[in-house]
PyMOL Python script that loads the backbone (N, CA, C, O; Angstrom):
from pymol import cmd

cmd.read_pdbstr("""\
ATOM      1  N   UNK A   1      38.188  11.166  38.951  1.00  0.00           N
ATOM      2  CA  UNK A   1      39.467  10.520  38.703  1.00  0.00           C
ATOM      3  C   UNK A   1      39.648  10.246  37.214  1.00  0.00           C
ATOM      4  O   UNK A   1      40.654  10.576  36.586  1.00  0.00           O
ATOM      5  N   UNK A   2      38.356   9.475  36.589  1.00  0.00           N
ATOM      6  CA  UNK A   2      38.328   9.916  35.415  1.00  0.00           C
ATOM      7  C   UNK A   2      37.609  10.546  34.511  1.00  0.00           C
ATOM      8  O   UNK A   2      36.459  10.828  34.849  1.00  0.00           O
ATOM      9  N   UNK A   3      37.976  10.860  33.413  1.00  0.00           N
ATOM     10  CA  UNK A   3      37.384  12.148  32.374  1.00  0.00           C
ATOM     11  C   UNK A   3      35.787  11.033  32.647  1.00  0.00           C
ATOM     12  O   UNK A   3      35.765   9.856  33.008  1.00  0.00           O
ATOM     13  N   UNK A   4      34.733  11.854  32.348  1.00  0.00           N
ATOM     14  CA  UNK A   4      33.294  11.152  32.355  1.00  0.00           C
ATOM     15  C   UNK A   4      32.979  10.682  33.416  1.00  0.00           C
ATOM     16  O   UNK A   4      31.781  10.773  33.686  1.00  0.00           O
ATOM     17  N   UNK A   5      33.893   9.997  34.439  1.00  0.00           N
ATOM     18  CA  UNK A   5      33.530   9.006  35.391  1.00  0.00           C
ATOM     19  C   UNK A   5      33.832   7.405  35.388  1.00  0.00           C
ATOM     20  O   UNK A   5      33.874   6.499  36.220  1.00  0.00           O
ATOM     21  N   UNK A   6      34.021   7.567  33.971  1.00  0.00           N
ATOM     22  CA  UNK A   6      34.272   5.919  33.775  1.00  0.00           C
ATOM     23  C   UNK A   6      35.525   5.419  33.839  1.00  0.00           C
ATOM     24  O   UNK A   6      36.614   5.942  33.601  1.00  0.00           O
ATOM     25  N   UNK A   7      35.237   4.390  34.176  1.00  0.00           N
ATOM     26  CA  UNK A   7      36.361   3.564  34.616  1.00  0.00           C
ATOM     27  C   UNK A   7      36.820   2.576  33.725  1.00  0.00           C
ATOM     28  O   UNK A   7      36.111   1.616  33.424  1.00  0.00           O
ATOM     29  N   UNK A   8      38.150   2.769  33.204  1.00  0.00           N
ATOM     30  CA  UNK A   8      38.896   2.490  31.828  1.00  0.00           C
ATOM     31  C   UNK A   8      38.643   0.786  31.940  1.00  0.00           C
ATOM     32  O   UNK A   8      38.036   0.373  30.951  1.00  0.00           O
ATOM     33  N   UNK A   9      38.911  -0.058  32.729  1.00  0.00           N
ATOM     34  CA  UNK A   9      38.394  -1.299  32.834  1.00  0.00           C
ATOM     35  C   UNK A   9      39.764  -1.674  34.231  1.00  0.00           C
ATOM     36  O   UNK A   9      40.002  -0.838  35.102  1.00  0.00           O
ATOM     37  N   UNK A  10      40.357  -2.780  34.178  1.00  0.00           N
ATOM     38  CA  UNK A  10      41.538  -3.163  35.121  1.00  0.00           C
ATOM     39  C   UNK A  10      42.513  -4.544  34.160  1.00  0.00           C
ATOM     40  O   UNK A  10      42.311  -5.354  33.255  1.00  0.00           O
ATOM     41  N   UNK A  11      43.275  -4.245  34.798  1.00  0.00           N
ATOM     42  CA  UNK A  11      44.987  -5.111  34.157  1.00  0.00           C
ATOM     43  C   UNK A  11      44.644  -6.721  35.329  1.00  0.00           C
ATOM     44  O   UNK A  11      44.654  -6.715  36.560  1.00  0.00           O
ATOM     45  N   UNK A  12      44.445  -7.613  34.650  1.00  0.00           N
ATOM     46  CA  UNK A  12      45.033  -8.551  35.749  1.00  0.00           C
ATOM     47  C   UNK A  12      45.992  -9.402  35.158  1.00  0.00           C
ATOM     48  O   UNK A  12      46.255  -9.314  33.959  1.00  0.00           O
ATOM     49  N   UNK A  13      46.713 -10.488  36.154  1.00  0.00           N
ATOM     50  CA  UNK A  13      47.681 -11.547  35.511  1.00  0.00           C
ATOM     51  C   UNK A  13      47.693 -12.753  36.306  1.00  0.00           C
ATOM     52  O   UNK A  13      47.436 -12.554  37.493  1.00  0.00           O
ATOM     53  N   UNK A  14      47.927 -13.975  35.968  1.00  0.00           N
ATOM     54  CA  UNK A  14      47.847 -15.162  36.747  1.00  0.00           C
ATOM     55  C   UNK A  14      49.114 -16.103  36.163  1.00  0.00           C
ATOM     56  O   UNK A  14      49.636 -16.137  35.049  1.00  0.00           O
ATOM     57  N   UNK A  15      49.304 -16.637  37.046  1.00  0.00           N
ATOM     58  CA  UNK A  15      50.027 -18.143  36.552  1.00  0.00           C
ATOM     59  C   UNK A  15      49.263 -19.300  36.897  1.00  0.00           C
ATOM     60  O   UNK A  15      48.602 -19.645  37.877  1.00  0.00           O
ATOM     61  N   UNK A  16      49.673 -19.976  35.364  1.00  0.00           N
ATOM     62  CA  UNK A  16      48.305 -21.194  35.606  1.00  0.00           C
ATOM     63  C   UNK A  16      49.219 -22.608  35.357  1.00  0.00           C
ATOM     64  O   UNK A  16      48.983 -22.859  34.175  1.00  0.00           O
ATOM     65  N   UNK A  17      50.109 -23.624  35.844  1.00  0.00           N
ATOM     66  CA  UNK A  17      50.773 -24.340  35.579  1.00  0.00           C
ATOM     67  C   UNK A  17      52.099 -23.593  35.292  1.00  0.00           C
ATOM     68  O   UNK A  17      52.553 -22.614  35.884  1.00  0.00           O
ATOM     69  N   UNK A  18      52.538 -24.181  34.401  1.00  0.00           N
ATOM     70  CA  UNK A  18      54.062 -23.324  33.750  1.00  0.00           C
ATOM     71  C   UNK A  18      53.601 -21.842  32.774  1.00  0.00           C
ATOM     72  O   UNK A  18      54.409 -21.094  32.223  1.00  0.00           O
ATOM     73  N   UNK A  19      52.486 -21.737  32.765  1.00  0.00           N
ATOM     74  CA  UNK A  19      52.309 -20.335  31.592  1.00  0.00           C
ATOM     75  C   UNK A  19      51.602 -19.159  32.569  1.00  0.00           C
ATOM     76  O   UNK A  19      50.878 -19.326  33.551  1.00  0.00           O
ATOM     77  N   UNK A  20      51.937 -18.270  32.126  1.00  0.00           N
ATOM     78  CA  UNK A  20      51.496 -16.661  32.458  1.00  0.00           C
ATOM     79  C   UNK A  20      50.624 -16.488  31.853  1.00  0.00           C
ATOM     80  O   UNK A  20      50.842 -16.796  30.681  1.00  0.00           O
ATOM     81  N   UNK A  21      49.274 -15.982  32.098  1.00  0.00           N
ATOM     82  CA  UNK A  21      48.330 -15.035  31.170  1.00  0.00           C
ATOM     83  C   UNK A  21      48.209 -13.952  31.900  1.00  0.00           C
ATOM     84  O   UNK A  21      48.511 -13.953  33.093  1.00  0.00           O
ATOM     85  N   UNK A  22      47.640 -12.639  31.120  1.00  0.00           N
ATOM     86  CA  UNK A  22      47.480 -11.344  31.284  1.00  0.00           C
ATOM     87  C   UNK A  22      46.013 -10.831  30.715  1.00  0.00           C
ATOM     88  O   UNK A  22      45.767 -11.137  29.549  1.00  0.00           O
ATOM     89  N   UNK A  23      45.476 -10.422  31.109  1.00  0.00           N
ATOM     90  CA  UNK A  23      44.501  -9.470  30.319  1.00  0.00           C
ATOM     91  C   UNK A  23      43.774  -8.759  30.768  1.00  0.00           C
ATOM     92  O   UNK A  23      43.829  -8.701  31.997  1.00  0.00           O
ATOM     93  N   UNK A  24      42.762  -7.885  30.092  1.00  0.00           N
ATOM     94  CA  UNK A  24      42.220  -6.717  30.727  1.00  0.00           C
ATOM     95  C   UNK A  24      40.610  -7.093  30.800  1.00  0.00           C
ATOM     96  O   UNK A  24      40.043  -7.649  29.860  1.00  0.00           O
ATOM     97  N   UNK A  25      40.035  -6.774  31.856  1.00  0.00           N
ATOM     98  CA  UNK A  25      38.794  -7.158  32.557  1.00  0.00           C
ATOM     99  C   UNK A  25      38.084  -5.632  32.474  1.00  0.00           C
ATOM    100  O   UNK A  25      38.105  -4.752  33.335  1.00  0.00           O
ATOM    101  N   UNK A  26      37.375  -5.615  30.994  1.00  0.00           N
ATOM    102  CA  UNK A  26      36.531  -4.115  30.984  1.00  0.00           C
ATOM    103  C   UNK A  26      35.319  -4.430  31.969  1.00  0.00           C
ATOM    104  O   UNK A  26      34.980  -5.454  32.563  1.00  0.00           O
ATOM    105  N   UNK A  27      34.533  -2.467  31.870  1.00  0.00           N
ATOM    106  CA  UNK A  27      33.708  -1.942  32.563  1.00  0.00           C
ATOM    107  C   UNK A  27      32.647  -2.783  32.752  1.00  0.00           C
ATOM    108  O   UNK A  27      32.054  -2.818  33.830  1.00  0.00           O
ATOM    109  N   UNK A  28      32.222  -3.743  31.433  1.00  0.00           N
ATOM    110  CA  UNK A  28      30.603  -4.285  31.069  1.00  0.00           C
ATOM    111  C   UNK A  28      30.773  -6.012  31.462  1.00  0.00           C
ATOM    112  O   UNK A  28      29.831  -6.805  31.433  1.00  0.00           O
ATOM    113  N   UNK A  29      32.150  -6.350  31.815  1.00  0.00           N
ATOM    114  CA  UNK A  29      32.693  -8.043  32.108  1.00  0.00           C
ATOM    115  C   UNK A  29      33.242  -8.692  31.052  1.00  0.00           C
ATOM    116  O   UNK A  29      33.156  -9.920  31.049  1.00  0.00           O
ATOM    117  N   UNK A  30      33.876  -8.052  30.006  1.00  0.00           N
ATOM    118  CA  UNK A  30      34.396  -8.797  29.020  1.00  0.00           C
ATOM    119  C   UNK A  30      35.508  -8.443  29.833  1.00  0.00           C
ATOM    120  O   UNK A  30      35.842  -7.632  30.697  1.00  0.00           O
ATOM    121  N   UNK A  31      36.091  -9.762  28.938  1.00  0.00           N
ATOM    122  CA  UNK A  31      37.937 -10.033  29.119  1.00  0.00           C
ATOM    123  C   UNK A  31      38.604  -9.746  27.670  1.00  0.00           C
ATOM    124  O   UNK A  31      38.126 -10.178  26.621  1.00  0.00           O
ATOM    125  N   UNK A  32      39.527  -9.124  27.741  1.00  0.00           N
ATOM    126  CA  UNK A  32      40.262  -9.049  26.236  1.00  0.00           C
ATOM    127  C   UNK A  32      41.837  -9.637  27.130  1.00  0.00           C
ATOM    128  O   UNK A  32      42.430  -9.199  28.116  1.00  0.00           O
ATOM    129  N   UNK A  33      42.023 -10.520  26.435  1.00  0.00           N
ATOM    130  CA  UNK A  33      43.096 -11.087  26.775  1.00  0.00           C
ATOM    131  C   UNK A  33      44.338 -10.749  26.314  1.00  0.00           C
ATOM    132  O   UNK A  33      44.194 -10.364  25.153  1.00  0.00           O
ATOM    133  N   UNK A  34      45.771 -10.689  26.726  1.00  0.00           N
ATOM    134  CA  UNK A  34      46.769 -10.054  26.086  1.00  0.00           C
ATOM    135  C   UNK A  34      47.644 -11.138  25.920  1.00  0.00           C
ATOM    136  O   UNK A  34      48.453 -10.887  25.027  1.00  0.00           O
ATOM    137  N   UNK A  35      47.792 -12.157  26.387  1.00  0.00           N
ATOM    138  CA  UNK A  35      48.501 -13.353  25.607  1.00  0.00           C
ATOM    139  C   UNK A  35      47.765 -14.257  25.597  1.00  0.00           C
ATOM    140  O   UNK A  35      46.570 -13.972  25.665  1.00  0.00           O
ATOM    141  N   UNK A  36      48.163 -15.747  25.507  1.00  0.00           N
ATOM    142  CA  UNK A  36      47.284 -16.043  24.620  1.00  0.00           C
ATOM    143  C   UNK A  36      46.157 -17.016  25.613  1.00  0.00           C
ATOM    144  O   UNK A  36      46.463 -17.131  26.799  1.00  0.00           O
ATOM    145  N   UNK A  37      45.236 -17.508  25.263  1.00  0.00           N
ATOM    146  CA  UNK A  37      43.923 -18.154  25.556  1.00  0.00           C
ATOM    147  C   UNK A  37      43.816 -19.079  26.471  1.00  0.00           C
ATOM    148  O   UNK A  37      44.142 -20.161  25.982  1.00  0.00           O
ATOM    149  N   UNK A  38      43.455 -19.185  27.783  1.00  0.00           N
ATOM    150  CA  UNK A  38      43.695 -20.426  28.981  1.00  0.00           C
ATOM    151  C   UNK A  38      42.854 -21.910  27.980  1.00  0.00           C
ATOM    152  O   UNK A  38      41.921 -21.805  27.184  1.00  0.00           O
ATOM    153  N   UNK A  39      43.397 -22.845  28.287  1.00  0.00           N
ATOM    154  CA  UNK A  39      42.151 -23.870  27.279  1.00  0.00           C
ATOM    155  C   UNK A  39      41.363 -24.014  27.816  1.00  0.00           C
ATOM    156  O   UNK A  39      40.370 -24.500  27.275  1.00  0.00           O
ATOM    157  N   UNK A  40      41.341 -23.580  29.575  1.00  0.00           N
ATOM    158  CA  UNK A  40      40.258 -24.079  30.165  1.00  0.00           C
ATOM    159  C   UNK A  40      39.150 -22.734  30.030  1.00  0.00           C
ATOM    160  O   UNK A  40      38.393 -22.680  30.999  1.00  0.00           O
ATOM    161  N   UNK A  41      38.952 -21.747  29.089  1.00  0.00           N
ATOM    162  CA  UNK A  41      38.460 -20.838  29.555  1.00  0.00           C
ATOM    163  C   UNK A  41      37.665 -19.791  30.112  1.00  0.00           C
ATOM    164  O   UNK A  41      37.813 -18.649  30.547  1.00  0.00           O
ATOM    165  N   UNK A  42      36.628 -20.758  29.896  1.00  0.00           N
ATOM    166  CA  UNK A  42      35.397 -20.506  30.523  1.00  0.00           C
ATOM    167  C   UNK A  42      35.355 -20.466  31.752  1.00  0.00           C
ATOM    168  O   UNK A  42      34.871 -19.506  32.352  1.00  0.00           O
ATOM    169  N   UNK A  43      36.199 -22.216  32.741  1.00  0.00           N
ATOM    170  CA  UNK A  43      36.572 -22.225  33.991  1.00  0.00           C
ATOM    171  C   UNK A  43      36.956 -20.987  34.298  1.00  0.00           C
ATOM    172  O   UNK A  43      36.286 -20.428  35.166  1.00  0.00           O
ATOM    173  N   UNK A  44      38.145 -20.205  33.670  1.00  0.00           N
ATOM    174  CA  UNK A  44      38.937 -19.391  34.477  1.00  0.00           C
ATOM    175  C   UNK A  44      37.948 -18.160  34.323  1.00  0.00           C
ATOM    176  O   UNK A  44      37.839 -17.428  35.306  1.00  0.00           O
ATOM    177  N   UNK A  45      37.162 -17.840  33.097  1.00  0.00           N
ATOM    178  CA  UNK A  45      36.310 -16.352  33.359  1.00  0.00           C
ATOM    179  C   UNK A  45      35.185 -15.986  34.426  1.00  0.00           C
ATOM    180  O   UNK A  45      34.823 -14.873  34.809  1.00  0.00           O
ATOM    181  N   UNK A  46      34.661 -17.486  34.856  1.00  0.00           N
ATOM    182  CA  UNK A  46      34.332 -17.703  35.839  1.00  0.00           C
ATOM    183  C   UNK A  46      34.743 -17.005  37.327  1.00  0.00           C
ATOM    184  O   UNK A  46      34.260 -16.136  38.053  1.00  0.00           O
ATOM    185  N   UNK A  47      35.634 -17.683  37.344  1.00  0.00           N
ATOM    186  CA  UNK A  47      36.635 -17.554  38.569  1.00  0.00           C
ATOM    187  C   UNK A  47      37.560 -16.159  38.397  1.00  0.00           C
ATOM    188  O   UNK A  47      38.327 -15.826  39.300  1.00  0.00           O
ATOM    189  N   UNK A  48      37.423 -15.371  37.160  1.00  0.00           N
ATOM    190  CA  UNK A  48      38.143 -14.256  37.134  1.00  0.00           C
ATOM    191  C   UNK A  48      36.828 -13.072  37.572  1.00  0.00           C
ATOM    192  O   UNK A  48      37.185 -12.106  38.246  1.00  0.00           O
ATOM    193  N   UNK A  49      35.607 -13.160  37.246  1.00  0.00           N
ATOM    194  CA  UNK A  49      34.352 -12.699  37.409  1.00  0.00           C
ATOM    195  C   UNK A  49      34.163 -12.686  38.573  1.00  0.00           C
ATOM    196  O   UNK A  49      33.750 -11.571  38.893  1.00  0.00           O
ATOM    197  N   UNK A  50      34.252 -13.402  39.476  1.00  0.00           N
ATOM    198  CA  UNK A  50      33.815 -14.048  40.500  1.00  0.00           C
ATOM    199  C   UNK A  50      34.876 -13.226  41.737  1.00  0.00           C
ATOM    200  O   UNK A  50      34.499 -12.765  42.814  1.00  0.00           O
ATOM    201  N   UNK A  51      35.890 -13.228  41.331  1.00  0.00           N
ATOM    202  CA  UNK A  51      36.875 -12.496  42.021  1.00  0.00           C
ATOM    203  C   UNK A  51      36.540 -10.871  42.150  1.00  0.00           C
ATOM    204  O   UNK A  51      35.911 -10.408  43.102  1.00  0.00           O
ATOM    205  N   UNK A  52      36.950 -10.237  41.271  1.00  0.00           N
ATOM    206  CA  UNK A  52      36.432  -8.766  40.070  1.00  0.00           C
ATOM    207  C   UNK A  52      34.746  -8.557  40.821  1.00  0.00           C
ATOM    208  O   UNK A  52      34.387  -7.432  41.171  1.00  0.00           O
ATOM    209  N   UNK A  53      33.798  -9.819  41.000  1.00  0.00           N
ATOM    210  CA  UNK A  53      32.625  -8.894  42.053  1.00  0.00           C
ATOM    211  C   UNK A  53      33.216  -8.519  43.555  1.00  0.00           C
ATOM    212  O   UNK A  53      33.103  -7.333  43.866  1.00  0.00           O
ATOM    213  N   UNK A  54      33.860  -9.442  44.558  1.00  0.00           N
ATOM    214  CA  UNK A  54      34.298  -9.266  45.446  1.00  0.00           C
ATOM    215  C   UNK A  54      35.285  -8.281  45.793  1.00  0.00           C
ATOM    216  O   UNK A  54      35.299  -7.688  46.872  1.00  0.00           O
ATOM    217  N   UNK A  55      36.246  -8.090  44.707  1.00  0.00           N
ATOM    218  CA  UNK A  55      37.370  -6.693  45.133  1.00  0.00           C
ATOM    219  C   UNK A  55      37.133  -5.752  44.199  1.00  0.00           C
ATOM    220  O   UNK A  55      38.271  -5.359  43.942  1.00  0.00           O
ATOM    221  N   UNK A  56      36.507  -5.236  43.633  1.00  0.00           N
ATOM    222  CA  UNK A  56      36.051  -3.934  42.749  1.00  0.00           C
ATOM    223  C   UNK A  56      34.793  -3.710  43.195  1.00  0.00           C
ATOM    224  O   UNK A  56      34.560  -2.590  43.650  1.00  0.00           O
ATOM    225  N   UNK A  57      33.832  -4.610  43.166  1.00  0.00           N
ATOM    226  CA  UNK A  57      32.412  -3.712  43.213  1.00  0.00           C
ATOM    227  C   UNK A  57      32.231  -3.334  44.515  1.00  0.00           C
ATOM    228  O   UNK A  57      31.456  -2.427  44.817  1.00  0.00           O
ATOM    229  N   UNK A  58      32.971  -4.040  45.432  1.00  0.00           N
ATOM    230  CA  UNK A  58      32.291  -4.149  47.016  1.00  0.00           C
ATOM    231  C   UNK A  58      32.792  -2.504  47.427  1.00  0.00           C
ATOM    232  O   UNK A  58      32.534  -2.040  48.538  1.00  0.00           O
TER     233      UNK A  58
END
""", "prot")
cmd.dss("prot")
cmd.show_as("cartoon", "prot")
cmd.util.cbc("prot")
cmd.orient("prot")
């Protein structure tokens, strides 16, 4: 599906109170975020990780 095998990373998005965040969840578990920074954010990489094992790896 893709060139090499690898898998480009995935798009996610959430609403967290009144604000939207977006960002991309690469191959190795980094997050590159596309707006801007949850304050809580460790909480949420957590819980974005945590998700990302259950519906991708399984």
């Amino acid at each position: 599906m893709f060139e090499g095998g690898q898998l480009p990373g995935w798009t996610f998005s959430f609403q967290q109170g009144a604000e939207r965040f977006t960002g991309d969840y690469m191959p190795d578990g980094t997050i590159k975020w596309t707006t801007s920074i949850p304050t809580d954010e460790e909480s949420v990489k957590k819980m974005i990780h945590e998700l990302m094992t259950f519906h991708v790896y399984e």
